[in-house]
C-alpha positions in Angstrom: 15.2 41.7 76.3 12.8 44.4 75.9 13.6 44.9 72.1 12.7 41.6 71.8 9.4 42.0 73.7 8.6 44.8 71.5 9.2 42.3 68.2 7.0 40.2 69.4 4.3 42.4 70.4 4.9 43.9 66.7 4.3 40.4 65.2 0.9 40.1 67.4 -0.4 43.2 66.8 0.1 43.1 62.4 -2.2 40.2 61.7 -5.1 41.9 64.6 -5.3 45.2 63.0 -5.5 43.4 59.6 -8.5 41.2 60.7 -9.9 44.0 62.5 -9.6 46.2 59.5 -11.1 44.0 56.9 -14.2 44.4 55.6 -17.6 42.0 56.9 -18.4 39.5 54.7 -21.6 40.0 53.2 -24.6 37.6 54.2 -27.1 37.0 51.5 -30.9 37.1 53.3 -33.2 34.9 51.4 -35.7 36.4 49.7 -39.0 35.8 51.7 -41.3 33.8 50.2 -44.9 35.9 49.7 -47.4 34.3 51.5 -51.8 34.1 51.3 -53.1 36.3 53.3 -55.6 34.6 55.4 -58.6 37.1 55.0 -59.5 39.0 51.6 -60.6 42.2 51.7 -64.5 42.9 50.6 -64.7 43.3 46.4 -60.7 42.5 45.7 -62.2 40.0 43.5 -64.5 42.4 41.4 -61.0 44.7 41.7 -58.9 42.0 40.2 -61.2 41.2 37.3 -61.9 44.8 36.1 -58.3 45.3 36.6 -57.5 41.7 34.0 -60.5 43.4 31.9 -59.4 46.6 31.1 -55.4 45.6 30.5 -56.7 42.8 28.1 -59.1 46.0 26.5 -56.0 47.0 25.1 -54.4 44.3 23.5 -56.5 42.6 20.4 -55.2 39.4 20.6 -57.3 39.0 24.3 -60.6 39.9 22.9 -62.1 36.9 22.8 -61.0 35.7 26.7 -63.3 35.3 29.3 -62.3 36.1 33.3 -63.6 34.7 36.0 -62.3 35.9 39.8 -62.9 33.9 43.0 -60.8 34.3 46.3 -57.8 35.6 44.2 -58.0 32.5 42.0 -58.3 33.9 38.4 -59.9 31.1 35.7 -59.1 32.1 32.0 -61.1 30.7 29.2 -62.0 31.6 25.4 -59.9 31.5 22.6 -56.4 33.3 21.3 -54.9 33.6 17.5 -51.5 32.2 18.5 -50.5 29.5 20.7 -47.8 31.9 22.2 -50.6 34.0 23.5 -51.5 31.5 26.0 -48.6 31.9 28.0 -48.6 35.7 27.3 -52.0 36.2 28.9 -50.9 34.0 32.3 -48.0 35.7 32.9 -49.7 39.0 32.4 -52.4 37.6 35.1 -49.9 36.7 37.4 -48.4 40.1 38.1 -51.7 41.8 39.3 -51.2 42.7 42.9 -53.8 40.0 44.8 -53.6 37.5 42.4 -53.0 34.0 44.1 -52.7 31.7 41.1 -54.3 31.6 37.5 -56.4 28.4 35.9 -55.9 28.9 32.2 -58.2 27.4 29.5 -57.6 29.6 26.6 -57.1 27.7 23.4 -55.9 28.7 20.0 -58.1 29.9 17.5 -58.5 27.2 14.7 -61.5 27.7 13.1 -61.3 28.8 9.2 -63.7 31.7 9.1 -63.5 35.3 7.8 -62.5 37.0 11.0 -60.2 33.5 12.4 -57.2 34.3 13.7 -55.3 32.3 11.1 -56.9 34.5 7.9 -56.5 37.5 10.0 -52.6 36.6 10.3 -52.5 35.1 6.8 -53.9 39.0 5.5 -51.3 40.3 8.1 -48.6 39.0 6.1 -50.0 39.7 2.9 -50.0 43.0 3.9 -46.9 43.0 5.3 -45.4 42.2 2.0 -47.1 44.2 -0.2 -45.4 47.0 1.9 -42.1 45.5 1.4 -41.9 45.5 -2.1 -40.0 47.8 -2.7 -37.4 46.9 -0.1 -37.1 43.5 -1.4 -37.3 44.6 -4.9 -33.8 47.4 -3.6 -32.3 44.3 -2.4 -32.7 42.1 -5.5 -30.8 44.4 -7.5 -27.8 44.8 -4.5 -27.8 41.2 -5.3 -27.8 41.1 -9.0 -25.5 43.7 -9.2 -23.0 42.0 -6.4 -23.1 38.9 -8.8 -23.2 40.6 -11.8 -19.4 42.5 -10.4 -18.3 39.0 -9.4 -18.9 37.4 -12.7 -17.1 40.0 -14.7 -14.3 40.0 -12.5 -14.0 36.1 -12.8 -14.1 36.9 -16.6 -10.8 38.5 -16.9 -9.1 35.8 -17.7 -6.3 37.3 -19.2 -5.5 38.1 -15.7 -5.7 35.0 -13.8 -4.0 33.4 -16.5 -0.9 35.5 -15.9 -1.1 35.2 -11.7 -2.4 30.8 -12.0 1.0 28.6 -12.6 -1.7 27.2 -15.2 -5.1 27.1 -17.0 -6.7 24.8 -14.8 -5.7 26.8 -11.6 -7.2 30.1 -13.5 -10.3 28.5 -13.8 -10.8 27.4 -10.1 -9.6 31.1 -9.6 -12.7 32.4 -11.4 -14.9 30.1 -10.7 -13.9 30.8 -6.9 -14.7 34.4 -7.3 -18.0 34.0 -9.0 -19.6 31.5 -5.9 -17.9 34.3 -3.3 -19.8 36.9 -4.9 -23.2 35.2 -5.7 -22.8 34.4 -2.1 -21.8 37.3 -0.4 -24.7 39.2 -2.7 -27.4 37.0 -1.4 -26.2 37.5 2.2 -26.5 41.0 1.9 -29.5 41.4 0.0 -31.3 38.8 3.0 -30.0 41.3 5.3 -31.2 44.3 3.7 -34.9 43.0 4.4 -33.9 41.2 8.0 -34.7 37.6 6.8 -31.8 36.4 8.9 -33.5 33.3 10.1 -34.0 32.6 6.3 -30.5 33.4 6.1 -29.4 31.0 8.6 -31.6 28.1 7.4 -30.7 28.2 4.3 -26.7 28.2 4.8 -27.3 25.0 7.4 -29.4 23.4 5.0 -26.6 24.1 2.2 -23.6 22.8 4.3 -26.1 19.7 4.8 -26.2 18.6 1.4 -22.4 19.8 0.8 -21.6 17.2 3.1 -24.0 15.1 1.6 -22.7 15.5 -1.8 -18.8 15.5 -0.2 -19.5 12.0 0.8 -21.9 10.3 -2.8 -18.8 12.2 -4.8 -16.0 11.5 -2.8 -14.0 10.1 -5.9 -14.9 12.7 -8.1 -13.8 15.3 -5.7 -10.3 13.5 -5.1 -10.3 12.9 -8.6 -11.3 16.9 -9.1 -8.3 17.5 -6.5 -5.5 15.2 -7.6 -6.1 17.1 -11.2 -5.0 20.4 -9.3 -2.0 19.0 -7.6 -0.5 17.1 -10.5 -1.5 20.1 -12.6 0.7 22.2 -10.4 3.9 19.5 -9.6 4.0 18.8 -13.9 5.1 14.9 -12.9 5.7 13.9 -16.6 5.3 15.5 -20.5 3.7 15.0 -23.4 5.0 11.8 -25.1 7.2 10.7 -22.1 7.3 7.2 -21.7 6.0 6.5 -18.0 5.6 3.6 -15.7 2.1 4.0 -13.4 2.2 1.1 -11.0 1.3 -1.8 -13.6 0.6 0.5 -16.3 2.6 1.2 -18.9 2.8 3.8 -22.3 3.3 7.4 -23.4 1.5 9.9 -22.3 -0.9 11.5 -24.4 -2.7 14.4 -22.0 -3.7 15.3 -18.4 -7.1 16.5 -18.2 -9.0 17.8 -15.2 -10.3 14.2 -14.4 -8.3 11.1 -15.9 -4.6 10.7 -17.4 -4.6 9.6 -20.8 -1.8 7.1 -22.1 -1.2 5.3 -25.2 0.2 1.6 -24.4 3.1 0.3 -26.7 0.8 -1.9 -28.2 -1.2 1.2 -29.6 -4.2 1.2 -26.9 -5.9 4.1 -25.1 -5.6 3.8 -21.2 -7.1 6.3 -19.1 -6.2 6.2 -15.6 -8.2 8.4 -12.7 -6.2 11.3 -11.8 -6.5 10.1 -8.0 -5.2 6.9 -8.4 -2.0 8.6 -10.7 -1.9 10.8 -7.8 -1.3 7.9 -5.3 0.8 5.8 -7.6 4.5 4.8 -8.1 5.5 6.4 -11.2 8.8 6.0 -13.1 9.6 7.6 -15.9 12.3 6.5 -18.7 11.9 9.5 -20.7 13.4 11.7 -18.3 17.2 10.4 -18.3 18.1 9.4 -21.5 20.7 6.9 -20.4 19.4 3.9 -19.8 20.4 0.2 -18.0 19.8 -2.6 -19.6 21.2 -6.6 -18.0 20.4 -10.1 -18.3 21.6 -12.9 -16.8 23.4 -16.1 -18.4 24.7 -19.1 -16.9 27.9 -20.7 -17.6 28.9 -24.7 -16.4 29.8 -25.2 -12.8 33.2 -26.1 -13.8 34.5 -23.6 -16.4 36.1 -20.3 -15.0 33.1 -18.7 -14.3 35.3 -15.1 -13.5 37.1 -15.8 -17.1 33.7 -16.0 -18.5 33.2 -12.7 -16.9 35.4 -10.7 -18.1 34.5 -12.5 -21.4 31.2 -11.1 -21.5 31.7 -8.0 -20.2 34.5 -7.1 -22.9 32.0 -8.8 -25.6 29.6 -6.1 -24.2 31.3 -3.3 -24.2 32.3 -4.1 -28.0 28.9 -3.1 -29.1 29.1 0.0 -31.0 25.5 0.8 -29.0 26.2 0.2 -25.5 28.0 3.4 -24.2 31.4 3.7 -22.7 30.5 5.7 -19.9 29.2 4.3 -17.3 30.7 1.2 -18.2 29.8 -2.1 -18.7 29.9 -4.4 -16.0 29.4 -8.4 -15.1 28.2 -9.7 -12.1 28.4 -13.1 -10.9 25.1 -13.3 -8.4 24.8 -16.6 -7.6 25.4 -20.7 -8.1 22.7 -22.4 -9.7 22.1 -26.5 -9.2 24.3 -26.8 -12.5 25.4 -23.6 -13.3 26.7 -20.0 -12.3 24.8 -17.3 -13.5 26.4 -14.0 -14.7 24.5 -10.8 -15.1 25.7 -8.7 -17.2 24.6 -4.9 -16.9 25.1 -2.0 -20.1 23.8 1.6 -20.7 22.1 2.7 -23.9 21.5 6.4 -25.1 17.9 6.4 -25.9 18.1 9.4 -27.7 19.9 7.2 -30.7 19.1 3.3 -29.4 15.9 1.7 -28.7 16.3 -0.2 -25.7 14.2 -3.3 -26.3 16.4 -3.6 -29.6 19.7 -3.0 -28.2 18.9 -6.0 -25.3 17.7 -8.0 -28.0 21.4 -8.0 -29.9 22.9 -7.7 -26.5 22.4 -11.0 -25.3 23.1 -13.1 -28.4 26.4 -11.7 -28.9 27.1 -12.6 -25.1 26.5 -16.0 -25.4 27.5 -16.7 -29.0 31.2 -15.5 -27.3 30.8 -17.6 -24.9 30.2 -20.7 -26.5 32.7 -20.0 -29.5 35.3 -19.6 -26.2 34.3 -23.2 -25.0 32.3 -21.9 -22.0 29.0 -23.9 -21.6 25.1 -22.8 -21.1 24.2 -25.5 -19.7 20.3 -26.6 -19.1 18.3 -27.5 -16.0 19.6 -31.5 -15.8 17.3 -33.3 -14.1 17.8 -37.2 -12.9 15.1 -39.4 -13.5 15.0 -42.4 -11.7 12.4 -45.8 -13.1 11.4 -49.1 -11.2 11.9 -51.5 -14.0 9.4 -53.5 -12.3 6.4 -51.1 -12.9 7.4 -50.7 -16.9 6.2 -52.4 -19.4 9.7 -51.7 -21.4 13.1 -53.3 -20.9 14.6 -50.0 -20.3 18.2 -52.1 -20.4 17.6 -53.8 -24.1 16.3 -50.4 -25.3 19.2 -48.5 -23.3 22.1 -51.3 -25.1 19.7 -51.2 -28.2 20.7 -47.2 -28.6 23.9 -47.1 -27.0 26.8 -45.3 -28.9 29.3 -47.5 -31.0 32.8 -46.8 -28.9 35.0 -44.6 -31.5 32.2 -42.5 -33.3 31.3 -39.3 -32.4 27.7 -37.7 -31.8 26.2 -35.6 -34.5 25.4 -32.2 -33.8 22.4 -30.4 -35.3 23.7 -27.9 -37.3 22.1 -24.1 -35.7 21.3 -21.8 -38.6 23.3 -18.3 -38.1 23.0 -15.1 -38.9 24.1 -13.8 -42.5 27.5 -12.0 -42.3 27.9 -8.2 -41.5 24.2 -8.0 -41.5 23.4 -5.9 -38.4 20.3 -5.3 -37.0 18.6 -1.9 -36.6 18.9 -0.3 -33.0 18.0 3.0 -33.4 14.9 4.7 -31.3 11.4 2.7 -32.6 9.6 5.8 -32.1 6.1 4.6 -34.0 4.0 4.9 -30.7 5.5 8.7 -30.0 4.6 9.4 -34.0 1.0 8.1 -33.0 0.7 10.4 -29.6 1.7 13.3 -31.5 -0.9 12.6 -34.1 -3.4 12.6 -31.6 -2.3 15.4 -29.7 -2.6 17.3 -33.1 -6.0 16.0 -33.8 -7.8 16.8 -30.9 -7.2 20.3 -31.2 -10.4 21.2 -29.2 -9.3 18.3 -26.2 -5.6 20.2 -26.5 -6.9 23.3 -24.8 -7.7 21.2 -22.0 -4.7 19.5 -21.7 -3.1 20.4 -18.0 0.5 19.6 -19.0 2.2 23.1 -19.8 5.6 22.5 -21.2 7.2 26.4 -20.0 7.0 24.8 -16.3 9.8 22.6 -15.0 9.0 18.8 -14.3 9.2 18.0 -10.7 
């Protein structure tokens, strides 16, 4: 029992001696407000002025002021140079002991004549920098000589060539340097005679119109950057054969702003850089196999996977279509009055145009066809007449050119091909004779080509 009365006392006594030994709280007095006195003493007045007097004796910019002193109330009037020494001289009133408050009428100085305030501060800084001369003259030449160091570094381009993936990328490189260092010596050089302010408003005022210029060039900036990118990723070569959403052709150059092609039908096409940048592209040049197909359609009620297999080995038979991958026939869907059949082969492009291979493809596939009895039939349509709207019997003309039972319908005989005559399949390759001649033409427009052939295609 009397342990636990001591535990308890324990438990008490902790949290006392803690209050009782923590510090007071500190209790922040207002500061008393100064108060009028209600009496003045006898020539505080004449004390206060000659007091104003003789501290604005010593500053030039006061000369002109006029002080007046009644009861403590101080009246300021005249003129000052600046429009900051208005506010200078009340504040300087104020803190003379007796003062109770302060009427100012000082105005600035605006008058034009020989001793004004504004040719007095307009000799000042005449004066001010005939003495710096020299100083700004130092800092000129920190600054031409900065620039001067940046531009002959960016002039190495022997170097930059060998760090850049690529010519264009060297350029920016130098380029880069050359604005760093114009830069950084104007910084320095404003420094050097402490026209920081100048410094300031003149980088806000250029990242202004940066912006300015960002936004009234926007396409010629992405234009400018796509150039880089594509530069760097090498999408296609000279002379491949590309696909650019809808536009079609070989490709003739990359230059820092468009992509030049020439169209299979022998035309210039230039297409901006950001919109190649953005685009879909397929190239066939890359894998020289190719797939060509085309579809046929055989009669409803002929064997339409006999006329398969048909095709397919008719196909395969052509000394251009390649054994590996196969050819292959697909039966893809049931028309109104036929089935259609796509067949599907792979040229070499290296050895077989692919327009000219499709082009022989085709006709041998359906001349097998027909010779095997399949048929291609047409579209049939049924017509339907009111005889009671026409203004011809369409039964006397119908009887009038029916068949005679027992004769058979003439055929129109189809011209055909001369025997072993073969057509020509190899590789048309006028259009890639004509990029090359251009590329070899332009010689000076070369240099500037982006494409580098020693970099991989991505």
């Amino acid at each position: 029992m009397r342990r636990l009365l001591a535990f308890l006392t324990l438990l008490w006594a902790v949290p006392l001696a803690a209050q009782l030994e923590a510090p007071a709280e500190t209790v922040e007095t207002p500061t008393p407000v100064q108060t009028i006195s209600a009496t003045q003493e006898a020539g505080a007045d004449d004390q206060i002025a000659e007091r104003i007097t003789g501290i604005f004796a010593e500053l030039p910019a006061f000369a002109d002021v006029g002080i007046e002193v009644s009861e403590g109330v101080v009246t300021l009037s005249g003129t000052v140079p600046k429009a900051d020494d208005i506010d200078r001289a009340e504040a300087i009133v104020s803190r003379v002991s007796g003062v109770v408050t302060v009427q100012n009428g000082l105005e600035r100085d605006l008058s034009v004549s020989a001793d004004s305030a504004g040719i007095s501060v307009l000799g000042e800084r005449w004066a001010e920098f005939l003495k710096a001369l020299p100083l700004i003259g130092a800092a000129m030449a920190v600054w031409a000589v900065i620039a001067l160091a940046g531009f002959l570094i960016a002039g190495l381009g022997g170097l930059w060539q060998r760090i850049a993936p690529n010519g264009f990328l060297a350029e920016l490189i130098a380029s880069a340097i050359r604005f760093i260092f114009f830069i950084g010596g104007l910084v320095i050089a404003l420094d050097m005679i402490g026209a920081t302010a100048l410094l300031g408003a003149v980088l806000g005022g250029a990242g202004v119109v940066g912006i300015a210029l960002g936004f009234a060039m926007r396409e010629t900036v992405e234009n400018y950057v796509a150039s880089l990118l594509l530069s760097l990723r090498q999408p296609f070569r000279a002379n491949d054969w590309v696909l650019i959403d809808s536009y079609e052709g070989r490709v003739i150059r990359l230059t820092s702003r468009a992509t030049v092609l020439m169209t299979l039908d022998g035309n210039h096409l230039r297409i901006p850089n950001g919109q190649v940048f953005r685009a879909v592209i397929t190239n066939y040049t890359r894998n020289p196999q190719r797939r060509l197909e085309f579809d046929l359609g055989v009669d409803a009620d002929d064997d339409a996977t006999a006329a398969r297999q048909l095709g397919r080995d008719t196909l395969a038979g052509l000394d251009f279509i390649l054994n590996d991958p196969p050819a292959e026939a697909r039966i893809v869907e049931v028309g109104d009055s036929n089935v259609v059949i796509r067949f599907l082969g792979w040229v070499d492009q290296r050895e077989t145009d692919w327009n000219k291979a499709r082009s022989r493809a085709i006709p041998a596939v359906k001349v097998a066809l027909e010779e095997a009895g399949f048929g291609l039939p047409e579209p049939i349509y049924r017509l339907r007449f009111d005889p009671r709207s026409a203004t011809v019997p369409f039964a006397t003309e119908a009887t009038a050119t029916a068949q005679k039972p027992g004769t058979e319908e003439s055929k129109p005989v189809r011209p055909m091909a001369p025997a072993g005559v073969e057509e020509d399949v190899r590789p048309a390759d006028e259009i890639a004779a004509m990029v090359e001649e251009e590329r070899s033409r332009t010689g000076a427009e070369q240099d500037k080509d982006l494409l580098d052939h020693s970099r991989p295609v991505e």
